[in-house]
SERO-4910 file (N, C-alpha, C, O; in steps of 0.05 Angstrom, whole numbers):
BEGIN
 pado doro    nc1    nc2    nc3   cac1   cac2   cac3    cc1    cc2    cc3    oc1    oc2    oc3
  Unk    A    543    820   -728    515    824   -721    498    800   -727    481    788   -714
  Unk    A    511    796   -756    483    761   -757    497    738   -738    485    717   -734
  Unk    A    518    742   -728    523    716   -706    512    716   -680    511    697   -664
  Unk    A    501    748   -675    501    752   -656    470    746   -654    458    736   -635
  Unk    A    458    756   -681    423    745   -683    423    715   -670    414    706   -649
  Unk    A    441    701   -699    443    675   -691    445    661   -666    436    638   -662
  Unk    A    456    676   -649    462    661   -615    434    653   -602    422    633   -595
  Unk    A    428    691   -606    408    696   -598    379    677   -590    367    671   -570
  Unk    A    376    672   -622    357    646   -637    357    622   -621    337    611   -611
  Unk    A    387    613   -618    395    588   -606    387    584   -582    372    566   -576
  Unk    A    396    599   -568    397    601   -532    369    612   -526    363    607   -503
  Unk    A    349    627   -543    322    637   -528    306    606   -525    291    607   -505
  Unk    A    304    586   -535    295    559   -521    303    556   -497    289    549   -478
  Unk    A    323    560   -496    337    539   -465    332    572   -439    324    570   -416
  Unk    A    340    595   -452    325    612   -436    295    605   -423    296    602   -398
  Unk    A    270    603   -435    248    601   -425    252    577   -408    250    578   -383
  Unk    A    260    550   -425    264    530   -406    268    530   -377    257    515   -360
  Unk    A    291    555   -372    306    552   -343    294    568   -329    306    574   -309
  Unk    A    268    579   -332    256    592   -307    233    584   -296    226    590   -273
  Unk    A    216    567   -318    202    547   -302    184    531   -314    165    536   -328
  Unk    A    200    495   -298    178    469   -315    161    461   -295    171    457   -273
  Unk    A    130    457   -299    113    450   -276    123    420   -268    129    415   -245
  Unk    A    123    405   -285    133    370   -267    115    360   -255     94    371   -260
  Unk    A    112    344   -241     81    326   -234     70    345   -205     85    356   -189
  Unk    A     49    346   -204     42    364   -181     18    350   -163      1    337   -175
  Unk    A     18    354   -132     -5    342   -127    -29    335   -127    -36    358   -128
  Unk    A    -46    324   -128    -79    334   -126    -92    338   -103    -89    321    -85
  Unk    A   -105    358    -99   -118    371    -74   -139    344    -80   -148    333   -100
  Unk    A   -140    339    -43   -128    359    -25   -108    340    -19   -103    343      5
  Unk    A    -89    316    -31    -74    307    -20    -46    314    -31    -32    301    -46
  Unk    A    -41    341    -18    -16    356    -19    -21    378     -7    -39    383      8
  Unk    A      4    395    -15      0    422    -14      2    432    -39     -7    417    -57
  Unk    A     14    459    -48     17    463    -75     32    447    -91     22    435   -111
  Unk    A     65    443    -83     72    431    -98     91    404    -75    111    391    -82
  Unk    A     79    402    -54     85    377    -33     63    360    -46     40    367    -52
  Unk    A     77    335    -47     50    314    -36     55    295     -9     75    287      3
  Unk    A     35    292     -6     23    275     26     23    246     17     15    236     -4
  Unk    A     30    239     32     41    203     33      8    198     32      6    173     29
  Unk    A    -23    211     34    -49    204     31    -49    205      3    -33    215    -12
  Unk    A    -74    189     -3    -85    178    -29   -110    176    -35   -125    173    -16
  Unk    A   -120    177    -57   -141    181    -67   -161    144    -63   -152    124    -75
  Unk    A   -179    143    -50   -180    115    -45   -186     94    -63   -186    103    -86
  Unk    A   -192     64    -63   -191     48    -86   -208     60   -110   -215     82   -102
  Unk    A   -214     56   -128   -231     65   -149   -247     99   -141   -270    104   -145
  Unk    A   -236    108   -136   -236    133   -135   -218    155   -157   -194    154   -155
  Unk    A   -228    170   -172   -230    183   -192   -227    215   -183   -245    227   -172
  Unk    A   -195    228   -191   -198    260   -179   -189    269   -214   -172    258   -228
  Unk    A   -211    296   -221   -202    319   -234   -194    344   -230   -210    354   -216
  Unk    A   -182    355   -234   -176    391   -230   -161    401   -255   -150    393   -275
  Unk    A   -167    425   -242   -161    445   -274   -146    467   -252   -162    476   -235
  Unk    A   -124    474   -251   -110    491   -237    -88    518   -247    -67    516   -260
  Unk    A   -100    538   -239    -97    567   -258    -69    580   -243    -68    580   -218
  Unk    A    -43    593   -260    -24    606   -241    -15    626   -261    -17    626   -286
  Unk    A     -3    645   -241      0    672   -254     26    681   -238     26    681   -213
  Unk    A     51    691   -256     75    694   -244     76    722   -256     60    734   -271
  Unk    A    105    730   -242    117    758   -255    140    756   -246    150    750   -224
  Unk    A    153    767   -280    183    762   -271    196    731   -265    211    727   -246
  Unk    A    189    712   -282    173    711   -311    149    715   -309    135    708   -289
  Unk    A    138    729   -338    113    735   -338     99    714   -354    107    706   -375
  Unk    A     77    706   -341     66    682   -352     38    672   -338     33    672   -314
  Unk    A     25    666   -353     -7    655   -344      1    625   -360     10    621   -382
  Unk    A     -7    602   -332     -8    584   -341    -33    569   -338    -49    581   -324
  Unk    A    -44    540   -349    -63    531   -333    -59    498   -339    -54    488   -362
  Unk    A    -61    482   -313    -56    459   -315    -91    438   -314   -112    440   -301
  Unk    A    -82    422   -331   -104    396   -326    -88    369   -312    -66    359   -317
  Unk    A   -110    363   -288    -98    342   -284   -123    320   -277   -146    326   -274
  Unk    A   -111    293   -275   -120    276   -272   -111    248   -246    -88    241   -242
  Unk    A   -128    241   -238   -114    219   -216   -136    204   -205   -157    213   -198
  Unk    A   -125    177   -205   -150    151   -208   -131    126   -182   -108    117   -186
  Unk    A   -149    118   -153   -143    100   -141   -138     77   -148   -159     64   -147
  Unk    A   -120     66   -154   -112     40   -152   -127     20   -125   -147      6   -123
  Unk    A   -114     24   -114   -118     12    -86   -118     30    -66   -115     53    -74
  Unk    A   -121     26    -33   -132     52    -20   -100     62    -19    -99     81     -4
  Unk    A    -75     56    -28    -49     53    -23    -39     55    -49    -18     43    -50
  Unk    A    -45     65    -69    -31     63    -95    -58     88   -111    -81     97   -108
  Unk    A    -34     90   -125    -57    123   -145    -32    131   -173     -8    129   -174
  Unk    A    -46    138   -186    -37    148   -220    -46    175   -222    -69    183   -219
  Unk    A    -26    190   -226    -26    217   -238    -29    226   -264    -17    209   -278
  Unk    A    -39    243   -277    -31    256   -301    -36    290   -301    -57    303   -297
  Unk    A     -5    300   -307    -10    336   -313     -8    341   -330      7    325   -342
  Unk    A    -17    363   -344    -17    371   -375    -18    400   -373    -38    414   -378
  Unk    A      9    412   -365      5    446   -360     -2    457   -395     -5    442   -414
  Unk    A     -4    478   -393     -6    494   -417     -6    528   -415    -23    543   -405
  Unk    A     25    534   -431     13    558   -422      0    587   -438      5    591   -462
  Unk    A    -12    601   -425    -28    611   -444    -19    638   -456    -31    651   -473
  Unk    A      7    644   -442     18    670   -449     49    664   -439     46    648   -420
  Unk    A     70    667   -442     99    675   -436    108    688   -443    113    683   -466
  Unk    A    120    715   -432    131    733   -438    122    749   -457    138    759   -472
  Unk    A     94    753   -460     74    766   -482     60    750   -510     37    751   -519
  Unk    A     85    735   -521     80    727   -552     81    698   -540     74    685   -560
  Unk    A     86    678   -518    102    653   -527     78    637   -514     63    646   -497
  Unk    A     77    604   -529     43    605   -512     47    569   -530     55    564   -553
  Unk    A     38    550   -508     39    525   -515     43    506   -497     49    514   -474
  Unk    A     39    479   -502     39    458   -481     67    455   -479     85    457   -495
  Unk    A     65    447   -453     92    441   -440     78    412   -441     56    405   -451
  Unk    A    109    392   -422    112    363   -432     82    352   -414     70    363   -396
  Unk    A     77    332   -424     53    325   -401     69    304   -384     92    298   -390
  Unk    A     57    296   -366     80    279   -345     58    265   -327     42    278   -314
  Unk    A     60    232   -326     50    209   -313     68    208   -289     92    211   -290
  Unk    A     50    203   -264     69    192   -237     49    171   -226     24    172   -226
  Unk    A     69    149   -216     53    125   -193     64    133   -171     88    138   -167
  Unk    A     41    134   -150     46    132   -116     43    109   -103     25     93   -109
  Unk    A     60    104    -84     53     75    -74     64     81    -40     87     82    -30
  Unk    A     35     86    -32     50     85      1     54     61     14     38     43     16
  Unk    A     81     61     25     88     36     28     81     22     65     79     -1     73
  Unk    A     80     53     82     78     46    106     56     70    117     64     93    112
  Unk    A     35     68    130     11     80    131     23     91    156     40     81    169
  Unk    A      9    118    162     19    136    187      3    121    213    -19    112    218
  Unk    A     26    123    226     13    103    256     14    127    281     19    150    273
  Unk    A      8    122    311      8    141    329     28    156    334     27    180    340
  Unk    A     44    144    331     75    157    325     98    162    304    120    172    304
  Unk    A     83    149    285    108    132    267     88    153    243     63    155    244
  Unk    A    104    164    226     90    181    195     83    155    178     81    133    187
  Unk    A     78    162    150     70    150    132     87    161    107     89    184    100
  Unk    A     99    135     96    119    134     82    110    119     59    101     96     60
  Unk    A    115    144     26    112    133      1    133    141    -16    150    158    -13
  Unk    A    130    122    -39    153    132    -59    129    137    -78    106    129    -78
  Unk    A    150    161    -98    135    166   -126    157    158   -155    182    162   -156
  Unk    A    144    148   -175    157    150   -196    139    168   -221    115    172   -224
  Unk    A    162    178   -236    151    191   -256    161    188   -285    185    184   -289
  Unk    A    147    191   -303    158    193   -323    135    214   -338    111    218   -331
  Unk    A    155    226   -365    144    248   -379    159    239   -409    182    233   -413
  Unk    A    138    239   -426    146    229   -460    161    248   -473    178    241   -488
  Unk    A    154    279   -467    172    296   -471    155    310   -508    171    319   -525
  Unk    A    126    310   -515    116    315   -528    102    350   -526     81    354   -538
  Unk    A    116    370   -512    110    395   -512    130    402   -533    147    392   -548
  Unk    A    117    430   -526    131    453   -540    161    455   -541    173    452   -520
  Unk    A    178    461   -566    209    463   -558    213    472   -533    224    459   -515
  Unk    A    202    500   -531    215    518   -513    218    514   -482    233    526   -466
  Unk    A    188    481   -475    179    485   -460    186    460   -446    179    452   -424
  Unk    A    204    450   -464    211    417   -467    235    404   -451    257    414   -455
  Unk    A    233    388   -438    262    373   -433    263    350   -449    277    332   -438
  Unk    A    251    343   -476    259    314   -492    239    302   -478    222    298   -494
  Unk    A    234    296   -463    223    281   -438    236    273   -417    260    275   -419
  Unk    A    226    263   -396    245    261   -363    236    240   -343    214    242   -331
  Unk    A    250    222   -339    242    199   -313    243    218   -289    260    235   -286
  Unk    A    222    214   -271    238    216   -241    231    203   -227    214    188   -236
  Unk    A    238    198   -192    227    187   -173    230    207   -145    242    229   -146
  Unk    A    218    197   -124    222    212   -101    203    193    -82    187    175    -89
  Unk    A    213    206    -50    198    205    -39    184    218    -16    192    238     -4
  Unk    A    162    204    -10    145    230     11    139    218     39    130    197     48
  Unk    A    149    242     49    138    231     77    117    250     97    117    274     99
  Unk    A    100    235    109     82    257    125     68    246    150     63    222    149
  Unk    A     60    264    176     63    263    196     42    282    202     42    304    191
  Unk    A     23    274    221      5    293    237      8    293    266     15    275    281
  Unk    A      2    319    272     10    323    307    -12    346    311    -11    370    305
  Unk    A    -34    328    323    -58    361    338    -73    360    305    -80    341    292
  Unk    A    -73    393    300    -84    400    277    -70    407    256    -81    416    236
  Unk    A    -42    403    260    -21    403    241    -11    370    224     -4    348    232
  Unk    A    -15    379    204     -2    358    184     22    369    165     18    388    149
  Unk    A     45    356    169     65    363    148     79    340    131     78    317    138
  Unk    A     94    350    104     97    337     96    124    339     80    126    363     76
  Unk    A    145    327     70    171    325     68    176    307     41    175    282     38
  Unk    A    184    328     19    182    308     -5    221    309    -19    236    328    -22
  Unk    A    226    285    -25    250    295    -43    248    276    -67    242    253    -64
  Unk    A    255    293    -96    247    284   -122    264    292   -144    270    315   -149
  Unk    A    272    273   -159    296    283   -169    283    266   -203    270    245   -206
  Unk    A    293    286   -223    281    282   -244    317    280   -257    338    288   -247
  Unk    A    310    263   -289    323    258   -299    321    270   -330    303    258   -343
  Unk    A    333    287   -342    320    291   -370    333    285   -386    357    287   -388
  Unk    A    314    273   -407    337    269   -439    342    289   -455    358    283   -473
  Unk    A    337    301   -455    357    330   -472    385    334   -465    390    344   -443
  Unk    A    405    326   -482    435    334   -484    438    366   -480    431    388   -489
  Unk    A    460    350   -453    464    375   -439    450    394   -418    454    418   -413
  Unk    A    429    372   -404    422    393   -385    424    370   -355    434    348   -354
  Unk    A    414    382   -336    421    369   -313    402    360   -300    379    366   -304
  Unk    A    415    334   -273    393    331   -262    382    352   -249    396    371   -243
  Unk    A    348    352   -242    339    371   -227    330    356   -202    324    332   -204
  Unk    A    329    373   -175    325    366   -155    310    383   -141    310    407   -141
  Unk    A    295    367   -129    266    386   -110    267    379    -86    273    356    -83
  Unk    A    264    389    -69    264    384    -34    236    406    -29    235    430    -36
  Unk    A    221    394    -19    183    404    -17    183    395     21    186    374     33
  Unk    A    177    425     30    160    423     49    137    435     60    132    459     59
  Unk    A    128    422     68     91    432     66     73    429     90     74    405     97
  Unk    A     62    439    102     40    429    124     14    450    118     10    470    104
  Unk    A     -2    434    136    -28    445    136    -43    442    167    -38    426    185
  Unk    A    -54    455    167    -75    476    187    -96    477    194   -111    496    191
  Unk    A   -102    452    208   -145    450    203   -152    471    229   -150    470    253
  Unk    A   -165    497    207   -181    517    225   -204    508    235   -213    517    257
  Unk    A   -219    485    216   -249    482    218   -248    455    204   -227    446    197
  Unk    A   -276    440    199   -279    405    193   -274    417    163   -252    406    160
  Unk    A   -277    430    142   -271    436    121   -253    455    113   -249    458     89
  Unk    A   -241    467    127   -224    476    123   -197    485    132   -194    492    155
  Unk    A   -172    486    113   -144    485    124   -126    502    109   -121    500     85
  Unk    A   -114    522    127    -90    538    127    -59    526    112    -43    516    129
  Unk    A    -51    526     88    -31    523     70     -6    533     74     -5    557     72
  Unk    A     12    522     78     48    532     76     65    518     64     61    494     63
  Unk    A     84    527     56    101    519     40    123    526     37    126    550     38
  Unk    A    151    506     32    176    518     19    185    504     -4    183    479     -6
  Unk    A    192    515    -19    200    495    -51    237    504    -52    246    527    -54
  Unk    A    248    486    -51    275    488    -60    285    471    -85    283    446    -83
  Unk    A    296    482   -107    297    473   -125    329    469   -147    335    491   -158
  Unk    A    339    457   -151    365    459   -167    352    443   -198    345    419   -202
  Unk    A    353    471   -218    346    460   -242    358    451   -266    382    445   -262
  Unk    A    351    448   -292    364    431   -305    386    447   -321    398    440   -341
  Unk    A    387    476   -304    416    492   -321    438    499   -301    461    504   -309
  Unk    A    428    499   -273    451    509   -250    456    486   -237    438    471   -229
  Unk    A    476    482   -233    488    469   -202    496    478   -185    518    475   -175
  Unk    A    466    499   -177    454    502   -147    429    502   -140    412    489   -152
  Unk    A    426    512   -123    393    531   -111    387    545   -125    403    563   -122
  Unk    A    367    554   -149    359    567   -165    330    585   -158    321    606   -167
  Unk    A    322    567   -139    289    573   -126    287    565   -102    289    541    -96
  Unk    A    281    588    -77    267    577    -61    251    603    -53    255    627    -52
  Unk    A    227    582    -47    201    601    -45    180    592    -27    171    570    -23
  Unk    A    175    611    -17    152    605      5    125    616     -6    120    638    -17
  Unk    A    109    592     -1     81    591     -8     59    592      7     62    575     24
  Unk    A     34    606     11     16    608     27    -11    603     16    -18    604     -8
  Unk    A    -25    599     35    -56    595     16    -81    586     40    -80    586     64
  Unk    A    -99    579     23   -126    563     38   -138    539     19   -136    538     -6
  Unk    A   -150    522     34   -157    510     21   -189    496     37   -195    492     60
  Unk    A   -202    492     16   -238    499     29   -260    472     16   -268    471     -7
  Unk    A   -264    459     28   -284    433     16   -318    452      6   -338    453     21
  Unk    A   -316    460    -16   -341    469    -19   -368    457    -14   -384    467      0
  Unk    A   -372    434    -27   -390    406    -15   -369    390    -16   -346    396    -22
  Unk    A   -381    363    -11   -373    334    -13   -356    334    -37   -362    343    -59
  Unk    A   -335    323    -30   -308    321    -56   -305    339    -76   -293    331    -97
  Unk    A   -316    367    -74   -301    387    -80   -284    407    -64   -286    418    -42
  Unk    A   -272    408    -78   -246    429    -61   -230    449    -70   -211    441    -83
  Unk    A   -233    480    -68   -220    506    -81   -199    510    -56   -201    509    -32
  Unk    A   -175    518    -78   -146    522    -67   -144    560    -71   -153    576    -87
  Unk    A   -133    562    -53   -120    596    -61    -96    604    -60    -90    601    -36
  Unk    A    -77    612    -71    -47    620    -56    -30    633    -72    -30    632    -97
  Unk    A    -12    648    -54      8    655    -75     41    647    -57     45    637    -35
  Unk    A     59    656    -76     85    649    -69    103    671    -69     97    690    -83
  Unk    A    119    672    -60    142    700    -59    171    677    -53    175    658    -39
  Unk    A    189    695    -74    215    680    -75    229    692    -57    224    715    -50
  Unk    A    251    677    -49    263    694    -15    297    691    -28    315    701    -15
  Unk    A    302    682    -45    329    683    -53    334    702    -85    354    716    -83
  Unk    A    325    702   -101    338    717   -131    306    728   -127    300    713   -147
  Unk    A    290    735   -123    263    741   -123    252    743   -157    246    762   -171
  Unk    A    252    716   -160    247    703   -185    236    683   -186    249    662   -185
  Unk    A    203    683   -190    185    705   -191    190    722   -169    204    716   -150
  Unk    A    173    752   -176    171    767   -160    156    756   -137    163    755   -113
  Unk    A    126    744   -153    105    736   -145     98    718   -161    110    710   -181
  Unk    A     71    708   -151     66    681   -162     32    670   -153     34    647   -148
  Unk    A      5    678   -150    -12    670   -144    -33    637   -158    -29    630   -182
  Unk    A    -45    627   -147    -53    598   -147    -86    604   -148    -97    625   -140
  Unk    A    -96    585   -156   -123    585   -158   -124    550   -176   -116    542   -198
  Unk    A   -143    535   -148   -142    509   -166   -175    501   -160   -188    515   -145
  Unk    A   -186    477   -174   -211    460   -162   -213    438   -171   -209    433   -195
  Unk    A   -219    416   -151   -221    394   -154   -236    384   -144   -244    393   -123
  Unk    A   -248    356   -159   -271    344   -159   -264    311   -149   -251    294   -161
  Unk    A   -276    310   -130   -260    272   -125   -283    249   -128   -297    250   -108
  Unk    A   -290    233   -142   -316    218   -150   -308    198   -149   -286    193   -159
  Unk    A   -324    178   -136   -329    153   -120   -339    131   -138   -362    125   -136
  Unk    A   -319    116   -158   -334     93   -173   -347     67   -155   -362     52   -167
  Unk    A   -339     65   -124   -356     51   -109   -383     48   -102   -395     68    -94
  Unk    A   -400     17   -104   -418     28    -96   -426     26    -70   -415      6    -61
  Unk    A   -439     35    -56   -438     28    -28   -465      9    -28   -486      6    -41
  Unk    A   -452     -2     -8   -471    -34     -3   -488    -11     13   -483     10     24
  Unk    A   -526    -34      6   -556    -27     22   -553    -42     44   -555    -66     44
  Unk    A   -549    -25     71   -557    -42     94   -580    -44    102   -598    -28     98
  Unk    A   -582    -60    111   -618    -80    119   -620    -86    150   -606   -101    164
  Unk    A   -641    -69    156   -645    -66    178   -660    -86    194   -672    -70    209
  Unk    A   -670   -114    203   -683   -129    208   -694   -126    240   -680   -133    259
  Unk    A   -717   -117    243   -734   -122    259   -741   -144    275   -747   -164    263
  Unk    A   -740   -145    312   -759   -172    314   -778   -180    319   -783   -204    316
***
């Protein structure tokens, strides 16, 4: 019986672990939920959001902070810092925080998409439970508009230092839907092989809206349903973000004759 406590003890870390790590995530509106769009936040341009999710089966309320600052109109820096506020009733703490650089390397032309890579890295300073040690990854994104459809095509493969677990791999596809000048219709598929199976562990289809309330603000809505182990059952989204302009714009001068 006490070996059996003991296992117990051991393996409930790597349990929570394997059902779900957030990892770098887009910033609205240049993504989808968890696609990003070869678009970028422009030179000295400054995005925040605070982004709320709620699963079942696992049960869990999380909420992420993020951050993301233009480099150039072609280059952008990430930062996520999930945290969660409940797991499985009693369990409750920051997961790892995790930095990514974007760098699109070829801008979408009349025919031709727009092609970026991402790198990431994560220090690996969360919670045991919540932890991979920390994790390199890279990937890349690709995206393409046709009409009022924009989609987008990500693959990202993370590396973790914790002995004994595996690489994980993400394949993200995503488009969107302009109903109106502010607003666009959300879809999604997430396929996922994580850092305990060598397979498909997750794939899930995602839906939503997404709405420019004024000028560089923007509220997300959505939820997700798993179509293979239906794990989560469910899954709903709620995000907002704010995009601020360290530019200043030049006074034009109107001259009379």
């Amino acid at each position: 019986m006490k070996l059996l406590i003991l296992f117990c003890i051991l393996i409930s870390p790597s349990l929570v672990l394997a059902e779900d790590i957030k990892g770098l995530q887009p910033f609205q509106p240049y993504g989808v939920f968890s696609t990003f769009s070869a678009e970028s936040l422009g030179e000295r341009q400054i995005g925040i959001a605070i982004n709320l999710e709620r699963t079942k089966s696992p049960d869990f309320y999380r909420i992420t902070a993020q951050a993301a600052y233009g480099l150039k109109d072609n280059m952008e820096l990430h930062m996520n810092l999930p945290y969660f506020l409940k797991y499985d009733q009693s369990i409750y703490g920051f997961e790892d925080i995790s930095f990514g650089f974007k760098h699109r390397l070829v801008d979408e032309g009349r025919y031709s998409p727009g092609l970026a890579y991402m790198l990431v890295a994560s220090p690996g300073l969360g919670r045991t439970d919540f932890s991979t040690d920390g994790r390199l990854g890279a990937g890349m994104i690709i995206t393409k508009k046709v009409g009022p459809f924009r989609g987008h095509a990500n693959l990202i493969i993370y590396e973790p230092f914790k002995s004994g677990l595996n690489r994980e791999y993400l394949l993200n596809l995503g488009a969107e839907l302009a109903i109106a000048h502010s607003s666009k219709v959300l879809a999604e598929l997430v396929g996922r092989k994580n850092y305990f199976i060598n397979r498909i562990d997750l794939l899930e289809w995602r839906f939503g809206f997404r709405q420019e309330l004024s000028e560089g603000i923007f509220a997300v809505l959505g939820a997700g349903f798993d179509i293979k182990d239906r794990k989560p059952d469910y899954r709903f989204f709620f995000s907002l973000s704010h995009v601020i302009s360290l530019k200043k714009e030049g006074i034009k001068r109107i001259y009379e004759p």
